[in-house]
N, CA, C and O atoms as a DFTB+ gen file, in Angstrom:
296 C
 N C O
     1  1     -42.093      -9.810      19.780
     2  2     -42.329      -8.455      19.344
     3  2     -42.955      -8.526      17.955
     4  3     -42.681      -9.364      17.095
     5  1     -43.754      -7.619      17.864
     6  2     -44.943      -8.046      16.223
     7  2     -43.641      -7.297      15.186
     8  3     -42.817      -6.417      15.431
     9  1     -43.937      -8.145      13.917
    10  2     -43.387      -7.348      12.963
    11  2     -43.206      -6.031      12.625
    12  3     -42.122      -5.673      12.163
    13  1     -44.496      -4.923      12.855
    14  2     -44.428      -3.772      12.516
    15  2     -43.866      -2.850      13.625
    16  3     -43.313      -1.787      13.345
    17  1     -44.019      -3.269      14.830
    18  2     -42.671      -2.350      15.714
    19  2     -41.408      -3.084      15.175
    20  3     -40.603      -2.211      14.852
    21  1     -41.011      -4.051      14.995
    22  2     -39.279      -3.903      14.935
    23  2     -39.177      -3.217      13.751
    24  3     -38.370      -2.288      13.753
    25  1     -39.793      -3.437      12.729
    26  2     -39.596      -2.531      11.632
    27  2     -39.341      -1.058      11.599
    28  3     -38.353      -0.537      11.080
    29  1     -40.438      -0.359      12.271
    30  2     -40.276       0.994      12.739
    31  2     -39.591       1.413      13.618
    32  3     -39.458       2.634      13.695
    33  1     -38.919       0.541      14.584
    34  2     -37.932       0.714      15.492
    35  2     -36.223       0.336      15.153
    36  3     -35.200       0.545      15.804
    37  1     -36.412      -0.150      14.153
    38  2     -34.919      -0.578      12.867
    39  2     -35.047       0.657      12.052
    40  3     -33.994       1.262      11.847
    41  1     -36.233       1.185      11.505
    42  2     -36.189       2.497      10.945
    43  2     -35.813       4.077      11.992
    44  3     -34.774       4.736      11.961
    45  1     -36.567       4.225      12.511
    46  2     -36.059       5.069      13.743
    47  2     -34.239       5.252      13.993
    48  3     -33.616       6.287      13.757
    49  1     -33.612       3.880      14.553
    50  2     -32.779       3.697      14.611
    51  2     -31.449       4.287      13.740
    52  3     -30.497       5.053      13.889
    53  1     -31.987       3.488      12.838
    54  2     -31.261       3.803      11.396
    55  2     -31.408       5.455      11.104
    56  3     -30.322       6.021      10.974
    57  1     -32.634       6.325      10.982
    58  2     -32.299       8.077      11.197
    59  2     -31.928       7.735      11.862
    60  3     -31.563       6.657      11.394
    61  1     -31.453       7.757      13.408
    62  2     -30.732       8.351      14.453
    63  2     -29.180       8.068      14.096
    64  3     -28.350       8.884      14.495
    65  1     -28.856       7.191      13.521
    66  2     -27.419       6.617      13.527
    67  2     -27.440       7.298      11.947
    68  3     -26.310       7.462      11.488
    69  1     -28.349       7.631      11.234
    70  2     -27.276       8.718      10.088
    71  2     -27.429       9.850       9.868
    72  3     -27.130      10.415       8.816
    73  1     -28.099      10.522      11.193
    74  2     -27.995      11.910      12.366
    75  2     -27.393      11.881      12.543
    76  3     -26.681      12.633      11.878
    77  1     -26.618      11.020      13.690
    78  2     -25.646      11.329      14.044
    79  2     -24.255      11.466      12.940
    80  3     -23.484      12.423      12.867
    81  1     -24.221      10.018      12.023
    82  2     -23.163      10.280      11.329
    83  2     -23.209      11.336      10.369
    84  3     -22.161      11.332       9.723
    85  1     -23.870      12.095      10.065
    86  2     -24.206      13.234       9.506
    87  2     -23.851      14.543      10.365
    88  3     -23.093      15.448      10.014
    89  1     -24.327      14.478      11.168
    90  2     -23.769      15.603      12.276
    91  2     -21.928      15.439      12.193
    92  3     -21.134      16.082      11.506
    93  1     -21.734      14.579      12.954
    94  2     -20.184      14.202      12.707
    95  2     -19.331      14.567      11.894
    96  3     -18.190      14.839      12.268
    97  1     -19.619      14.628      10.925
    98  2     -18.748      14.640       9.729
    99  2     -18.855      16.011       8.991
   100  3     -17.853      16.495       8.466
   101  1     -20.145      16.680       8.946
   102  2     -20.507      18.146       8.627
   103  2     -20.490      19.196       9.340
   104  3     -19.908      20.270       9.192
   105  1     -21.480      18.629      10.482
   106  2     -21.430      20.029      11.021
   107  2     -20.526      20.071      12.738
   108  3     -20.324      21.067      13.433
   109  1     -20.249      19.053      12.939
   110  2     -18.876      19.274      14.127
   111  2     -17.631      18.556      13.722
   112  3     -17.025      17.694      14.359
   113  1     -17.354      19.070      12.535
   114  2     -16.057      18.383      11.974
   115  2     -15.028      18.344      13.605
   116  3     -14.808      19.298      14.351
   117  1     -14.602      17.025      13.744
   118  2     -14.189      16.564      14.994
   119  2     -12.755      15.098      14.079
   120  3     -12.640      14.800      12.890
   121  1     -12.125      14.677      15.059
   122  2     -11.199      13.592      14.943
   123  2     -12.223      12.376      14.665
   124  3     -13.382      12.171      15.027
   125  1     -11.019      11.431      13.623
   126  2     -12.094      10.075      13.765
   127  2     -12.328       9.396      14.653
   128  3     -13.417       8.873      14.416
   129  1     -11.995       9.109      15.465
   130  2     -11.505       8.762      16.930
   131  2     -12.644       9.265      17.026
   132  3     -13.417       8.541      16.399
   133  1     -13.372      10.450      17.646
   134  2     -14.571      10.802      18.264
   135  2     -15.975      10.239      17.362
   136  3     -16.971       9.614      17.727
   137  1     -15.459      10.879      15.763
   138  2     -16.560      10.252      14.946
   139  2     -16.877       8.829      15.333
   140  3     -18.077       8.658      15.544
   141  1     -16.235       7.933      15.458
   142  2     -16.620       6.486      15.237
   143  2     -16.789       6.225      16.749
   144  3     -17.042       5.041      16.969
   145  1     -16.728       6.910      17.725
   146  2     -17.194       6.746      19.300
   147  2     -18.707       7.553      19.549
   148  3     -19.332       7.473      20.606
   149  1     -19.147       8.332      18.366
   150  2     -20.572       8.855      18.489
   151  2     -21.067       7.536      17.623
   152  3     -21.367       6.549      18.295
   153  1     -21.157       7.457      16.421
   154  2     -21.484       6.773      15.863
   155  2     -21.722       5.348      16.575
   156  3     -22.839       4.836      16.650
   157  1     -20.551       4.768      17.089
   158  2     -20.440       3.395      17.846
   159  2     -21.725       3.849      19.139
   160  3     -22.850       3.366      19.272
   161  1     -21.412       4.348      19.516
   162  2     -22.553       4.880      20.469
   163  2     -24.457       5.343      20.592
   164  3     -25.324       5.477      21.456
   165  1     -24.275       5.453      18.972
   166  2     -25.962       5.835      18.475
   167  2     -26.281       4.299      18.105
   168  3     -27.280       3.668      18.450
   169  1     -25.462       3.955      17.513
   170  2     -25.694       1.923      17.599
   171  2     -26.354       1.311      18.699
   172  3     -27.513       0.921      18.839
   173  1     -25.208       1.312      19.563
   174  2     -25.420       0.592      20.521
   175  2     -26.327       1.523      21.531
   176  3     -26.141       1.016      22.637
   177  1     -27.377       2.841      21.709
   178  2     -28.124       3.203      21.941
   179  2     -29.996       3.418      21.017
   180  3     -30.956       4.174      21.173
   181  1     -29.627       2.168      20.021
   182  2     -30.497       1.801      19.059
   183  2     -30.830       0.447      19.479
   184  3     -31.980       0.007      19.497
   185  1     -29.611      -0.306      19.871
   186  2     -29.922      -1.488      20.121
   187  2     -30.459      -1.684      21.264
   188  3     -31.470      -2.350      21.481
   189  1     -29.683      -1.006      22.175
   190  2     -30.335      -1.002      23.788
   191  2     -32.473      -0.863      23.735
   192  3     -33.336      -1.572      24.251
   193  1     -32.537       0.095      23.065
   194  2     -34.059       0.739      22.996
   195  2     -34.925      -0.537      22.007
   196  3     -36.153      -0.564      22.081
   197  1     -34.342      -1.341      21.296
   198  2     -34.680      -2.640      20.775
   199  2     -35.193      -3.788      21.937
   200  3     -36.276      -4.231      22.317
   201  1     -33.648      -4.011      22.290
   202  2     -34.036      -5.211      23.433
   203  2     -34.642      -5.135      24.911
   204  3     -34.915      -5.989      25.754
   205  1     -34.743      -3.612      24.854
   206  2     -35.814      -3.097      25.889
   207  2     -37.421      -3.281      25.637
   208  3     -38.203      -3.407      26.579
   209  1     -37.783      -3.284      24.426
   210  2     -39.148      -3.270      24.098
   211  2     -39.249      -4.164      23.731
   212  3     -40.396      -4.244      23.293
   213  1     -38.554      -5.353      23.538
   214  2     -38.861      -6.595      23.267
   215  2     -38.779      -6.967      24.985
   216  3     -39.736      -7.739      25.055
   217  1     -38.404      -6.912      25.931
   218  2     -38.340      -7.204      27.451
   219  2     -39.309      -6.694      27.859
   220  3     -39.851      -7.307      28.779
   221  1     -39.889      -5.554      27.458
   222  2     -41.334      -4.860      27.958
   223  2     -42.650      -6.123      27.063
   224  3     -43.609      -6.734      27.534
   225  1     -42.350      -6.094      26.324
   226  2     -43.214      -6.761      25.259
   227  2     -43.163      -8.188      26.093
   228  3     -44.347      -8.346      26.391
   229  1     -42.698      -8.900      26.434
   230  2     -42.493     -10.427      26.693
   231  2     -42.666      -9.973      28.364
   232  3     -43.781     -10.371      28.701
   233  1     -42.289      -9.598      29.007
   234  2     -43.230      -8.957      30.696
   235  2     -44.941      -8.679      30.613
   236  3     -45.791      -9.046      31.423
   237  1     -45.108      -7.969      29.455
   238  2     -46.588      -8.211      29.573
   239  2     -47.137      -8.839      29.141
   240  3     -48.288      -8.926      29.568
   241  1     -46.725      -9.728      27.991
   242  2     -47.055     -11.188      27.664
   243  2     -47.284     -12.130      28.617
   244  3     -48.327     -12.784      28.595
   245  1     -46.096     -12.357      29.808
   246  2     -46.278     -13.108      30.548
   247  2     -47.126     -12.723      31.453
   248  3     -47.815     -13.638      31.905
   249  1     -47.303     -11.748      31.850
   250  2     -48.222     -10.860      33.073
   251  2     -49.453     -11.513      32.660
   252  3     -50.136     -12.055      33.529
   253  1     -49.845     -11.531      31.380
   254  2     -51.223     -11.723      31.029
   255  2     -51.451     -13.291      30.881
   256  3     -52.633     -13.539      30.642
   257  1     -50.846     -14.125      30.939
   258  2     -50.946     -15.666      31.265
   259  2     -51.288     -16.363      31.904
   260  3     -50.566     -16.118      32.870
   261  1     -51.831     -17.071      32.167
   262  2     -52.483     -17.881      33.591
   263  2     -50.969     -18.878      33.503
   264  3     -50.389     -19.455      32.583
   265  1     -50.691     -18.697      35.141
   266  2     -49.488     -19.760      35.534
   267  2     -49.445     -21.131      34.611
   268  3     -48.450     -21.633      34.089
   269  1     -50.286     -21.412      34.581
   270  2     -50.020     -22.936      33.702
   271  2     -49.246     -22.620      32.112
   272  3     -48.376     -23.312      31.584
   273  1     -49.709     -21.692      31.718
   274  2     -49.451     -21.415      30.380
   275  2     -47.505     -20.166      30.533
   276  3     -46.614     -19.912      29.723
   277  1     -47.691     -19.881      31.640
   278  2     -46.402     -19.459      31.471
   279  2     -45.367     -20.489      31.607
   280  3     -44.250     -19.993      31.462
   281  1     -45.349     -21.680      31.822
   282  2     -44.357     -22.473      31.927
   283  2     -44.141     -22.784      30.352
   284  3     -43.140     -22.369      29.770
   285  1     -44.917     -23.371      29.847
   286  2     -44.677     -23.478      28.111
   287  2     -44.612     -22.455      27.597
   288  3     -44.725     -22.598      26.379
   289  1     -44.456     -21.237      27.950
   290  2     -44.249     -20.514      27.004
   291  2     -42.397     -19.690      27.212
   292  3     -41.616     -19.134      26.441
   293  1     -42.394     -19.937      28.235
   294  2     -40.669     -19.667      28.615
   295  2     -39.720     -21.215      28.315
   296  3     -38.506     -21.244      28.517
């Protein structure tokens, strides 16, 4: 994955996870228990959307390879 998507996709991320923890805590004052199960949840729906586009990214990498060259490169 090139440098400047993970960057912008670590940025992205990062608003979404202090959206959410911002929401949480202000404007649906809720139990911590829920806070830290949204929060735990905008994480690990940051990370998911990471190692997805790095799996899209490395599928069309390989797509575009002539067989010989996909063996060295996996």
């Amino acid at each position: 994955m090139n440098r400047w998507l993970a960057i912008r996709i670590d940025f992205i991320s990062n608003v979404v996870v202090f959206g959410t923890a911002m929401m949480v805590s202000m404007l649906l004052p809720v139990n911590a228990g829920l806070a830290g199960l949204a929060i735990t949840a905008a994480i690990n729906l940051t990370d998911n959307l990471s190692w997805f586009v790095r799996m899209v990214g490395d599928f069309i990498l390989c797509s575009q390879l002539q067989p010989s060259q996909r063996h060295n490169h996996l």
